[in-house]
CHARMM-style PDB file with segment names, atoms N, HN, CA, C and O in Angstrom:
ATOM      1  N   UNK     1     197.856 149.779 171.226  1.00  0.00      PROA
ATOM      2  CA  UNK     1     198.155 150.794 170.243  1.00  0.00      PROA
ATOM      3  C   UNK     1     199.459 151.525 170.575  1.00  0.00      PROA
ATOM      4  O   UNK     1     200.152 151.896 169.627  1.00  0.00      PROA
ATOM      5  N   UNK     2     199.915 151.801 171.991  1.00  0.00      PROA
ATOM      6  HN  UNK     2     199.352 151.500 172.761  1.00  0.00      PROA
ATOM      7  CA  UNK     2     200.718 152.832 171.646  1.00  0.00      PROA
ATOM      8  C   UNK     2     201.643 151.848 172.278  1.00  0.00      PROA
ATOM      9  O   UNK     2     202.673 152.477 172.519  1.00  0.00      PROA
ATOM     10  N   UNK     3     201.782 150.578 172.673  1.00  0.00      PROA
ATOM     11  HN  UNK     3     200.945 150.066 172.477  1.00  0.00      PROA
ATOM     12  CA  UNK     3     202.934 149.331 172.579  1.00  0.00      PROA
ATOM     13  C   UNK     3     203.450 149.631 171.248  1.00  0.00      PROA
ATOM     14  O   UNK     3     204.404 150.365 170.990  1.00  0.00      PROA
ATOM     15  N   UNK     4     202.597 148.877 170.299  1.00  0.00      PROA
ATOM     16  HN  UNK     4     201.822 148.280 170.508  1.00  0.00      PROA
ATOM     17  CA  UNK     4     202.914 149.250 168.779  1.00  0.00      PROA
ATOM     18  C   UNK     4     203.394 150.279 168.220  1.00  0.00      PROA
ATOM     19  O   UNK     4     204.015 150.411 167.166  1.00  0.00      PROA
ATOM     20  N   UNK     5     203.069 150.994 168.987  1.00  0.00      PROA
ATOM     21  HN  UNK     5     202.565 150.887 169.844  1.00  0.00      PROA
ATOM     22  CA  UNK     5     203.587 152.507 168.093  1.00  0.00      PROA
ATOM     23  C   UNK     5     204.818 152.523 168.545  1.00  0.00      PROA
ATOM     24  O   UNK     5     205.632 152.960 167.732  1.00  0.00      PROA
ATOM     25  N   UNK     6     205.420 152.052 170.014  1.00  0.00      PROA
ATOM     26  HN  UNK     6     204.758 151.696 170.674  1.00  0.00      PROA
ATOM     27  CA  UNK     6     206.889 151.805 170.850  1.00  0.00      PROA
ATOM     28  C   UNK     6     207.672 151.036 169.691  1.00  0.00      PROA
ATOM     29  O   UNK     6     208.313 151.506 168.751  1.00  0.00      PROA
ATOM     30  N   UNK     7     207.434 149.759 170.031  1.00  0.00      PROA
ATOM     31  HN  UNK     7     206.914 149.377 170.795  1.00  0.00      PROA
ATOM     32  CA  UNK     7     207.878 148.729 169.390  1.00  0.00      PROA
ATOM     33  C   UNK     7     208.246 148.685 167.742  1.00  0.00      PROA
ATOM     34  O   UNK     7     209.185 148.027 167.294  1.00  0.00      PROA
ATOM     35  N   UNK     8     207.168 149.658 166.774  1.00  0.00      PROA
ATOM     36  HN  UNK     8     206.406 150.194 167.138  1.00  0.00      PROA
ATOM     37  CA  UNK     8     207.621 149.700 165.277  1.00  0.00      PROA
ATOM     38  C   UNK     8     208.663 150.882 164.992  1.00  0.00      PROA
ATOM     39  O   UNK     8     209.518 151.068 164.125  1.00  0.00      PROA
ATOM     40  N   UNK     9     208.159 151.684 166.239  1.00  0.00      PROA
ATOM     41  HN  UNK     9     207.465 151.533 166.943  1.00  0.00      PROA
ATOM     42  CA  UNK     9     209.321 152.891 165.616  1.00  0.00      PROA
ATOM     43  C   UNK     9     210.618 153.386 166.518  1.00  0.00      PROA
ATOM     44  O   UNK     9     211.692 153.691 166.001  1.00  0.00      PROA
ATOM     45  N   UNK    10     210.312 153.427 168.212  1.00  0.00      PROA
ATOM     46  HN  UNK    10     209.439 153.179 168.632  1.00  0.00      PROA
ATOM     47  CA  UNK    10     211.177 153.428 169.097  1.00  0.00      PROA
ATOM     48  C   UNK    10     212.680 153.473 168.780  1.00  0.00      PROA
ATOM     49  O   UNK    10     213.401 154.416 169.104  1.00  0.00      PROA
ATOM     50  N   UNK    11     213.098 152.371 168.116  1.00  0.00      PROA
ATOM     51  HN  UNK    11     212.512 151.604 167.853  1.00  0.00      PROA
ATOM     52  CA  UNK    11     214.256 152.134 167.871  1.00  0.00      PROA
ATOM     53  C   UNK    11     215.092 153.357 166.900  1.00  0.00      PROA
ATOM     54  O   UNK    11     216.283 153.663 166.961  1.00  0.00      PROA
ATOM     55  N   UNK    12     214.060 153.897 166.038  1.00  0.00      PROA
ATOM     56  HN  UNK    12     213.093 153.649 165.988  1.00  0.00      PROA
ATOM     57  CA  UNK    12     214.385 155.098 165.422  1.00  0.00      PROA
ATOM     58  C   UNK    12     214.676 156.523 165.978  1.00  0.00      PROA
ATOM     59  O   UNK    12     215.341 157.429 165.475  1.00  0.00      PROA
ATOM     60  N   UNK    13     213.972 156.466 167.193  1.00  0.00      PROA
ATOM     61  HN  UNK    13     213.432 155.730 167.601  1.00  0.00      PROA
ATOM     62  CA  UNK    13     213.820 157.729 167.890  1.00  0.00      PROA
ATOM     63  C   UNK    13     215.267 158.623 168.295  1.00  0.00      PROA
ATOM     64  O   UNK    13     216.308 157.972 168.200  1.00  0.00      PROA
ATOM     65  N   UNK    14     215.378 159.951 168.702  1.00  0.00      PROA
ATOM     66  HN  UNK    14     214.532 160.479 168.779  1.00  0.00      PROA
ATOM     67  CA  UNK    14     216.623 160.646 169.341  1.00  0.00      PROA
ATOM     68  C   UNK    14     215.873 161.044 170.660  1.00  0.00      PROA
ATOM     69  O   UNK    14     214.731 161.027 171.121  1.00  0.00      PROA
ATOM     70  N   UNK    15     217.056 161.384 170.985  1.00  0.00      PROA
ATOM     71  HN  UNK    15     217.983 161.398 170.611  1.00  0.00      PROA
ATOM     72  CA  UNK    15     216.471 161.759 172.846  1.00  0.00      PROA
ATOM     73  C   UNK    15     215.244 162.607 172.748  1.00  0.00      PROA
ATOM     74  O   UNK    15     214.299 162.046 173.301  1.00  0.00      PROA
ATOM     75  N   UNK    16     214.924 163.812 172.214  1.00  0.00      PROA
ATOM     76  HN  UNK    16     215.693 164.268 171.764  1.00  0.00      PROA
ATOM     77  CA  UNK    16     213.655 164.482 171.845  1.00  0.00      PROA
ATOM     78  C   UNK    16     212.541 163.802 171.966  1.00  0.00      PROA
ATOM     79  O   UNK    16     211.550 164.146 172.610  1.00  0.00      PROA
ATOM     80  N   UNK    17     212.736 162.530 171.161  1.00  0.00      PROA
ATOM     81  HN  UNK    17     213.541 162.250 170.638  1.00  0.00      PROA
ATOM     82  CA  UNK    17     211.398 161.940 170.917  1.00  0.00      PROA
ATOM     83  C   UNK    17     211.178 161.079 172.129  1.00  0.00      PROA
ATOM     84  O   UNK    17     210.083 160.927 172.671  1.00  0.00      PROA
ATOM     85  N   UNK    18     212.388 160.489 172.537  1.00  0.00      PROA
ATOM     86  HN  UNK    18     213.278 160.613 172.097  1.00  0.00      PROA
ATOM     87  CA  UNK    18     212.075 159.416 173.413  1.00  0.00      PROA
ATOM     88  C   UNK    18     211.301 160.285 174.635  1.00  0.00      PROA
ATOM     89  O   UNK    18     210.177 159.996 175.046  1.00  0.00      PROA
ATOM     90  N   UNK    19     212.199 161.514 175.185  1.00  0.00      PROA
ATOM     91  HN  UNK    19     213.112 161.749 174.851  1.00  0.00      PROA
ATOM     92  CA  UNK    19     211.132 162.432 175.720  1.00  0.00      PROA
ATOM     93  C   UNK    19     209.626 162.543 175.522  1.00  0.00      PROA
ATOM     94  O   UNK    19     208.720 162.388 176.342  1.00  0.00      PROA
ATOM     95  N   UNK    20     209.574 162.948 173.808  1.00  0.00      PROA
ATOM     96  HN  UNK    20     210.309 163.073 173.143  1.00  0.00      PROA
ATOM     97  CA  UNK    20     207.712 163.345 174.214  1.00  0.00      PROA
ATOM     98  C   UNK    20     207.223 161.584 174.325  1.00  0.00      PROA
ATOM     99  O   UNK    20     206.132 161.486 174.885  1.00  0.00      PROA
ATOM    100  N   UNK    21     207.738 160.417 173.961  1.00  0.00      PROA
ATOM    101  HN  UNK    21     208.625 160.497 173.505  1.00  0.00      PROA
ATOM    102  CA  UNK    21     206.825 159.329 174.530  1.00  0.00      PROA
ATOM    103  C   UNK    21     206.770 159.519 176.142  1.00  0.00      PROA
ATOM    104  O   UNK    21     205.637 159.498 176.622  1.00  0.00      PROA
ATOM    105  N   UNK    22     207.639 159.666 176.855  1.00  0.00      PROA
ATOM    106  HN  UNK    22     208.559 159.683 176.465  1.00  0.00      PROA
ATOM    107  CA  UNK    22     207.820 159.220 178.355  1.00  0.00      PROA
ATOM    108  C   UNK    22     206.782 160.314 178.786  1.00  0.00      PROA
ATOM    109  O   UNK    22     205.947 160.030 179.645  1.00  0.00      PROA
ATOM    110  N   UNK    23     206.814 161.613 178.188  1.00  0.00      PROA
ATOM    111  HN  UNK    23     207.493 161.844 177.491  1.00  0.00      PROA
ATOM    112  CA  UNK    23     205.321 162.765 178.563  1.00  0.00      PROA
ATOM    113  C   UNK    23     204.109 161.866 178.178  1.00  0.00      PROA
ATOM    114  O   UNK    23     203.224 161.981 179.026  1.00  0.00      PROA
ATOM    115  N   UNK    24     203.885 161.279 177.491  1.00  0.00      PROA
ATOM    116  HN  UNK    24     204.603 161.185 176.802  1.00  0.00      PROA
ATOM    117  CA  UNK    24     202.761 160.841 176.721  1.00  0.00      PROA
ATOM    118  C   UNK    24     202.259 159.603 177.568  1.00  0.00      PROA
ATOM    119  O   UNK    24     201.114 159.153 177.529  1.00  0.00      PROA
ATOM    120  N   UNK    25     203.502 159.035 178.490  1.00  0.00      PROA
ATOM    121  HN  UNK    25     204.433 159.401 178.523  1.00  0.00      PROA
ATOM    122  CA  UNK    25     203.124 157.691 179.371  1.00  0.00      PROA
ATOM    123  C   UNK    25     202.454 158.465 180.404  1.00  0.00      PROA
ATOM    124  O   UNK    25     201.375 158.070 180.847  1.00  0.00      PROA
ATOM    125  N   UNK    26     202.955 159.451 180.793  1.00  0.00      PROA
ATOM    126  HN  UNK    26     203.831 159.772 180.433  1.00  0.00      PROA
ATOM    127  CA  UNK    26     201.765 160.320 182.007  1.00  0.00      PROA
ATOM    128  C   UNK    26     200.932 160.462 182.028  1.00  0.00      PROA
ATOM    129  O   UNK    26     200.353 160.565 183.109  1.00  0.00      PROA
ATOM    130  N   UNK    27     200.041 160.608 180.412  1.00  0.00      PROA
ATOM    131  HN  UNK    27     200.511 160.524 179.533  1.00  0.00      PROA
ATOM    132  CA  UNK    27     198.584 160.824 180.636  1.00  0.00      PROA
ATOM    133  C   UNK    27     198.089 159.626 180.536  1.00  0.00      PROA
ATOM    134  O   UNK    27     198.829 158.723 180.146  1.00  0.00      PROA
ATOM    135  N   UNK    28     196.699 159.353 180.876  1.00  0.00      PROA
ATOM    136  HN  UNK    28     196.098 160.086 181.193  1.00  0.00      PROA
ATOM    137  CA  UNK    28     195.789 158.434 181.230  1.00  0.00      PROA
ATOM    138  C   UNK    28     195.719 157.569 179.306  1.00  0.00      PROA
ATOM    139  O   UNK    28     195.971 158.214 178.288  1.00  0.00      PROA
ATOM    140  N   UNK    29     195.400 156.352 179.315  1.00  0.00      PROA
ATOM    141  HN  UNK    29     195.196 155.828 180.142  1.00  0.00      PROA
ATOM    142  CA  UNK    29     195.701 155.575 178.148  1.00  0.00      PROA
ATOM    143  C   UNK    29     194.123 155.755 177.449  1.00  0.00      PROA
ATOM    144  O   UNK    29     194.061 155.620 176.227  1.00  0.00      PROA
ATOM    145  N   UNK    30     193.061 156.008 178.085  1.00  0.00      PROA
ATOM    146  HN  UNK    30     193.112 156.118 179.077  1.00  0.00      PROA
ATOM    147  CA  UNK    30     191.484 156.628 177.144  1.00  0.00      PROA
ATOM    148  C   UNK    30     191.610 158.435 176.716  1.00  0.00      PROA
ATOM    149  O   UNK    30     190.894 159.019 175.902  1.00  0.00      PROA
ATOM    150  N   UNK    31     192.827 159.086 177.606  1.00  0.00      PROA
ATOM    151  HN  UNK    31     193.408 158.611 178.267  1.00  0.00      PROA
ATOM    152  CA  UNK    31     193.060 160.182 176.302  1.00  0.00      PROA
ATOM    153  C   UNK    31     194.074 160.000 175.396  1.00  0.00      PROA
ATOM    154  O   UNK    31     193.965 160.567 174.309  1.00  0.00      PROA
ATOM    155  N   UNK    32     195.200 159.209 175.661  1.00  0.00      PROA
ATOM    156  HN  UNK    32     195.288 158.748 176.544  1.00  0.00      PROA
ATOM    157  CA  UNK    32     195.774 158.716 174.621  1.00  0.00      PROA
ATOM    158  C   UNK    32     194.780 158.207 173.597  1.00  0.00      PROA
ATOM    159  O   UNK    32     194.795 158.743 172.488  1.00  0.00      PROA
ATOM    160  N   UNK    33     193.944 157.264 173.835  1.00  0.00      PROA
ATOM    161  HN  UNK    33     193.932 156.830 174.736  1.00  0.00      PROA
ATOM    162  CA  UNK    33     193.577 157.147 172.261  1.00  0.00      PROA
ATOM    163  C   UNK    33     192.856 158.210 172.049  1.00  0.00      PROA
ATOM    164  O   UNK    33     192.986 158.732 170.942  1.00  0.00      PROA
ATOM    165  N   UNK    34     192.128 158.684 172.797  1.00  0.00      PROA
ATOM    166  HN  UNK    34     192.023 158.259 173.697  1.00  0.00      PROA
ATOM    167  CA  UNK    34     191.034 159.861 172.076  1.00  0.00      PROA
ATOM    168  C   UNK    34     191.743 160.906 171.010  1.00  0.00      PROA
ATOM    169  O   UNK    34     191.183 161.397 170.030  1.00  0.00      PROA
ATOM    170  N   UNK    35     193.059 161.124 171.414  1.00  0.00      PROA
ATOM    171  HN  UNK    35     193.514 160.726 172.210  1.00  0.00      PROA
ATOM    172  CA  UNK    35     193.619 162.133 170.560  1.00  0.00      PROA
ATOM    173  C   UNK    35     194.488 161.545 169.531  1.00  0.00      PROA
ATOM    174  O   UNK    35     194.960 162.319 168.698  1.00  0.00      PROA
ATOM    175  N   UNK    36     194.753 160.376 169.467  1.00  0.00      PROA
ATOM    176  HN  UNK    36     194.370 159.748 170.144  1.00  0.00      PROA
ATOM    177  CA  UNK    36     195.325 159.213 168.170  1.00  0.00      PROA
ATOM    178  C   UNK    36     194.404 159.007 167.547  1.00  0.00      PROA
ATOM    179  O   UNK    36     194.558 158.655 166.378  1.00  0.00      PROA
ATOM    180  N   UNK    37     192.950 159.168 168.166  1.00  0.00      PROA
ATOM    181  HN  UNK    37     192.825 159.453 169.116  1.00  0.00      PROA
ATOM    182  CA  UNK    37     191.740 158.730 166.689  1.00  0.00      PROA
ATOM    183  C   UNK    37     191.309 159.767 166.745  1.00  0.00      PROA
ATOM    184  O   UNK    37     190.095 159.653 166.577  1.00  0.00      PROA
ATOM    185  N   UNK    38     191.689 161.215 166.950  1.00  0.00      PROA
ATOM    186  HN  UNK    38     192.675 161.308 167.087  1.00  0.00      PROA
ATOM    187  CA  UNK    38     191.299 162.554 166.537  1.00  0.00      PROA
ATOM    188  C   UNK    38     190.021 163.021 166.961  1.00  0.00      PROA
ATOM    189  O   UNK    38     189.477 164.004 166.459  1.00  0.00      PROA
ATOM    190  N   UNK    39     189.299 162.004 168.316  1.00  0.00      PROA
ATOM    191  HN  UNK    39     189.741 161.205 168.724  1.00  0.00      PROA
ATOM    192  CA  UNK    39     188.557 162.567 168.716  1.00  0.00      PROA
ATOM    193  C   UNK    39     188.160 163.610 170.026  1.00  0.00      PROA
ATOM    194  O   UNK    39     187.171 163.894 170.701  1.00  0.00      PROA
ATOM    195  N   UNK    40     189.484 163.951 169.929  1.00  0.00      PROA
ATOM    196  HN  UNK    40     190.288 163.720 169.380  1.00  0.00      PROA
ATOM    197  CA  UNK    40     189.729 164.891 171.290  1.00  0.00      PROA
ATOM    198  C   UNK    40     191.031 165.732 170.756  1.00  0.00      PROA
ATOM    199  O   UNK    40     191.911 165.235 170.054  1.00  0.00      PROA
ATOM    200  N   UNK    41     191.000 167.182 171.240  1.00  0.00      PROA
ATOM    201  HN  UNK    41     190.285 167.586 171.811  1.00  0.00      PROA
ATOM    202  CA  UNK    41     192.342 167.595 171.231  1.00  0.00      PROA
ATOM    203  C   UNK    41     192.914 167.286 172.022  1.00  0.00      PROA
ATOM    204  O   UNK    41     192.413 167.081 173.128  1.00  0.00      PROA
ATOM    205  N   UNK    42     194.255 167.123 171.755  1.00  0.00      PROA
ATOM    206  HN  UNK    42     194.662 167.290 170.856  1.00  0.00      PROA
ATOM    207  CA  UNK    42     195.139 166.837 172.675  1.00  0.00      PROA
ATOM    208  C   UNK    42     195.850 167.944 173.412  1.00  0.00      PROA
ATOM    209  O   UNK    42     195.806 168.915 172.657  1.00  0.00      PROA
ATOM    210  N   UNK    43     196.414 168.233 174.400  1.00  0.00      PROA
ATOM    211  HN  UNK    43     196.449 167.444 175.013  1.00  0.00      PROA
ATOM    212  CA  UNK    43     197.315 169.001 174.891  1.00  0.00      PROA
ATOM    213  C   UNK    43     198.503 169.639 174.261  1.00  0.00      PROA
ATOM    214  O   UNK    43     198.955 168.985 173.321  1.00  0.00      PROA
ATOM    215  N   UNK    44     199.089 170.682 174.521  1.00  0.00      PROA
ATOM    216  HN  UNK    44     198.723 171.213 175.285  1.00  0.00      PROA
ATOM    217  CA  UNK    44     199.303 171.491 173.329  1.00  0.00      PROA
ATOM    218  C   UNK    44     201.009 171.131 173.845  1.00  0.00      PROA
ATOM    219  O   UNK    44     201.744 171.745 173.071  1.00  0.00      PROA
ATOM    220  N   UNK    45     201.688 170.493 174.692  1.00  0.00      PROA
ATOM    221  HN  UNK    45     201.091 169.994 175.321  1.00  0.00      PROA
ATOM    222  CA  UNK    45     202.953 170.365 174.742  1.00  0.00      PROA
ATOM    223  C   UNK    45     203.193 168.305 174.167  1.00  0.00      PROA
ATOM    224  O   UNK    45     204.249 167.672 174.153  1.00  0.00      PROA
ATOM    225  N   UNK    46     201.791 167.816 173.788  1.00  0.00      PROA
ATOM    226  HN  UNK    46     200.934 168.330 173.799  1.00  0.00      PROA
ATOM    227  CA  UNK    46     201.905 166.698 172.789  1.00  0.00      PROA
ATOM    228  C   UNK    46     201.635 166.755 171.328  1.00  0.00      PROA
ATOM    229  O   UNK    46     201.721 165.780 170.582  1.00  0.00      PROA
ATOM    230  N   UNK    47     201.223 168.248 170.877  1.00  0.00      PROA
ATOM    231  HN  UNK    47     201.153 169.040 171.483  1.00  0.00      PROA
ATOM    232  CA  UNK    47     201.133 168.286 169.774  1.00  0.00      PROA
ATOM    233  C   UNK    47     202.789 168.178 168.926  1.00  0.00      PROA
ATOM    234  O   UNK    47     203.817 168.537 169.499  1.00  0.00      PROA
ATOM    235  N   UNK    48     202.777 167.697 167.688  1.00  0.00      PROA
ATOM    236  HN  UNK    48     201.941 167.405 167.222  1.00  0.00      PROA
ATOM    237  CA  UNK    48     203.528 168.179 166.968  1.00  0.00      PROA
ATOM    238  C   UNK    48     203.800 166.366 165.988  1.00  0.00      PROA
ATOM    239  O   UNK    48     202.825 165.677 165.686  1.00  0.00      PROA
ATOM    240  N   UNK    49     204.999 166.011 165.721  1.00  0.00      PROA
ATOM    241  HN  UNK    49     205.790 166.571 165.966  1.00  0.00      PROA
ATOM    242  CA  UNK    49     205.228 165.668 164.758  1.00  0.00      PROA
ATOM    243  C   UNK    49     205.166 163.741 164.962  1.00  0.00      PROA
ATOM    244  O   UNK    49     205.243 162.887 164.079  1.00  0.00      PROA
ATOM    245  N   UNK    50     204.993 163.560 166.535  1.00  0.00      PROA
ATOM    246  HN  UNK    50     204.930 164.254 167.253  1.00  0.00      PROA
ATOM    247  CA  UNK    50     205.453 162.758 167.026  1.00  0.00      PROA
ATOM    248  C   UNK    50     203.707 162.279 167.262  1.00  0.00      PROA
ATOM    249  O   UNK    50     203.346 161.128 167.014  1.00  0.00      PROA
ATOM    250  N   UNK    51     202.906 163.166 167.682  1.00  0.00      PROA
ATOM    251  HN  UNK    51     203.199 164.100 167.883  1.00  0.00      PROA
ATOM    252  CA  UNK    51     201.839 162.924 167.926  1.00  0.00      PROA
ATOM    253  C   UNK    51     200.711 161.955 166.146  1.00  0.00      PROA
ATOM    254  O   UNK    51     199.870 161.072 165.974  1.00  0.00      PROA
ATOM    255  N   UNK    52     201.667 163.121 165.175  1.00  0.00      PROA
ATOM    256  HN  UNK    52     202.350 163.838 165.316  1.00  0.00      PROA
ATOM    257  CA  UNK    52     200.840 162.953 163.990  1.00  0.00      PROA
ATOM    258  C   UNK    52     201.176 161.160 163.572  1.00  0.00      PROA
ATOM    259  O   UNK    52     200.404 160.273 163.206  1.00  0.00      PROA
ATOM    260  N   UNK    53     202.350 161.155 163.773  1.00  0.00      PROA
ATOM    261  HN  UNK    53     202.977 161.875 164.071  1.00  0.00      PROA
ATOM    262  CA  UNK    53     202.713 159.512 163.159  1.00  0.00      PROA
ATOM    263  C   UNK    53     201.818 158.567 164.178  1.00  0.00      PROA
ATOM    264  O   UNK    53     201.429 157.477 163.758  1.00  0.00      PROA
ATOM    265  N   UNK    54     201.588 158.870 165.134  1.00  0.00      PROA
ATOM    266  HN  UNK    54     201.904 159.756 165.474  1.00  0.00      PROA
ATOM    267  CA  UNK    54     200.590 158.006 166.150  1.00  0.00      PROA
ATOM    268  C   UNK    54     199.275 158.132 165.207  1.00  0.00      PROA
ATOM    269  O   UNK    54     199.055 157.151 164.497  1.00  0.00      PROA
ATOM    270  N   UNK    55     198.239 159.390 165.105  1.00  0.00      PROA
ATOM    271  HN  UNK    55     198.417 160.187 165.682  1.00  0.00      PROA
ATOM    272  CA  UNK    55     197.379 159.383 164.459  1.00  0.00      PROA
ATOM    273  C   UNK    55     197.035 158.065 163.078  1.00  0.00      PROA
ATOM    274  O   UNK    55     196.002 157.416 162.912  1.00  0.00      PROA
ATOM    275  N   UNK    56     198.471 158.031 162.181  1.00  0.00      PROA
ATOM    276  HN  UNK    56     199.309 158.558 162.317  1.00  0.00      PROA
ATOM    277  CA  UNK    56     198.137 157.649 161.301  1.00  0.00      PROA
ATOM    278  C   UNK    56     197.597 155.871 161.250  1.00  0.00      PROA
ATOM    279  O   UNK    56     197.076 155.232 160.336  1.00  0.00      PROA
ATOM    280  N   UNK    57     197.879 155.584 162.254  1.00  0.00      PROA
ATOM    281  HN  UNK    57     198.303 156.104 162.997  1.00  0.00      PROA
ATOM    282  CA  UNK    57     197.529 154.008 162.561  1.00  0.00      PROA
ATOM    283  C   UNK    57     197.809 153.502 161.872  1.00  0.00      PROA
ATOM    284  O   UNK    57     197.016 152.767 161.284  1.00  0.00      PROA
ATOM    285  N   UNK    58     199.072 153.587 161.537  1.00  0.00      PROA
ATOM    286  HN  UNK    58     199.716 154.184 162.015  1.00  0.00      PROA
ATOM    287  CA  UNK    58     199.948 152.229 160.477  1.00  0.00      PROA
ATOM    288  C   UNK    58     200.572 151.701 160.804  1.00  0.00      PROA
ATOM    289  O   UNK    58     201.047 150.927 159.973  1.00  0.00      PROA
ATOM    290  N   UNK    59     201.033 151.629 161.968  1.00  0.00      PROA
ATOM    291  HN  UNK    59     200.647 152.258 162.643  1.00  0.00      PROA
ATOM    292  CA  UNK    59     202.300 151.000 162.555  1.00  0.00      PROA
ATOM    293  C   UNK    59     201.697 149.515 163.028  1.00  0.00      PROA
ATOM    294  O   UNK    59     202.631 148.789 163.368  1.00  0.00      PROA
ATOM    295  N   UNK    60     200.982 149.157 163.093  1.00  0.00      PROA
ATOM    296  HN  UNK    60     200.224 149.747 162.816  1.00  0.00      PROA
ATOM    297  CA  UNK    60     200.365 147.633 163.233  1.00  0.00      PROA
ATOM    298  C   UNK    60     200.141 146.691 162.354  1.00  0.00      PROA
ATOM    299  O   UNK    60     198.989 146.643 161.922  1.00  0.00      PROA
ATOM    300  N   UNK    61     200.951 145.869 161.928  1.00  0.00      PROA
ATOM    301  HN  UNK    61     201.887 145.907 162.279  1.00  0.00      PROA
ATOM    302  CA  UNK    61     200.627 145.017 160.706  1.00  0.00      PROA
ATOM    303  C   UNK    61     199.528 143.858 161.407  1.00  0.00      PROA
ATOM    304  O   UNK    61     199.352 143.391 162.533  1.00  0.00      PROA
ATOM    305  N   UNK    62     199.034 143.725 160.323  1.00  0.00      PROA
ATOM    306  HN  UNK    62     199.176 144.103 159.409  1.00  0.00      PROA
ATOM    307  CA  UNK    62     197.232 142.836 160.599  1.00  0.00      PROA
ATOM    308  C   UNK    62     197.434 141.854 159.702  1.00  0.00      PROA
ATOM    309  O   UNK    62     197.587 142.137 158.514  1.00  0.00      PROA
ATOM    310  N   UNK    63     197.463 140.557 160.151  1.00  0.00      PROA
ATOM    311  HN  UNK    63     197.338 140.327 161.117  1.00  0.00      PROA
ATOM    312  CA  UNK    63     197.986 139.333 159.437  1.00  0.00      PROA
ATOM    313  C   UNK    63     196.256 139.210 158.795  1.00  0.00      PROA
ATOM    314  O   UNK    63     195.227 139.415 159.440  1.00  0.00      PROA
ATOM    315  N   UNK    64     196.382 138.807 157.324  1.00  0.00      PROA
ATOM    316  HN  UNK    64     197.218 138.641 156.801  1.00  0.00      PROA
ATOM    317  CA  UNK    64     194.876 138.615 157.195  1.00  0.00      PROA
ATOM    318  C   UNK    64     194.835 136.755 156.629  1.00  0.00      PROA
ATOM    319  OT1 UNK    64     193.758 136.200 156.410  1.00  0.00      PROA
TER     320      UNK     64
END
């Protein structure tokens, strides 16, 4: 999940953002998802705009 989330949007990012990912590699990858599927709050210096586009789980195309 959050490969994908690197890989679809990364390339878009400014130094800001690339920042809050490299914070976001620090925490452990079972609270990363807990707070991408909204079942945990997250920490209040990952909240904001960067966190929400993770939430939305679109960035993975699913070949059907």
């Amino acid at each position: 999940m959050v490969g994908g989330f690197f890989e679809r949007f990364s390339s878009q990012w400014d130094e800001t953002e690339i920042a809050w990912y490299e914070k976001l590699m620090d925490e452990q990858d079972v609270d990363i998802m807990a707070w991408a599927t909204g079942s945990a709050a997250p920490p209040s210096h990952l909240v904001g705009s960067m966190l929400t586009a993770m939430q939305r789980l679109d960035f993975i195309s699913i070949p059907q």
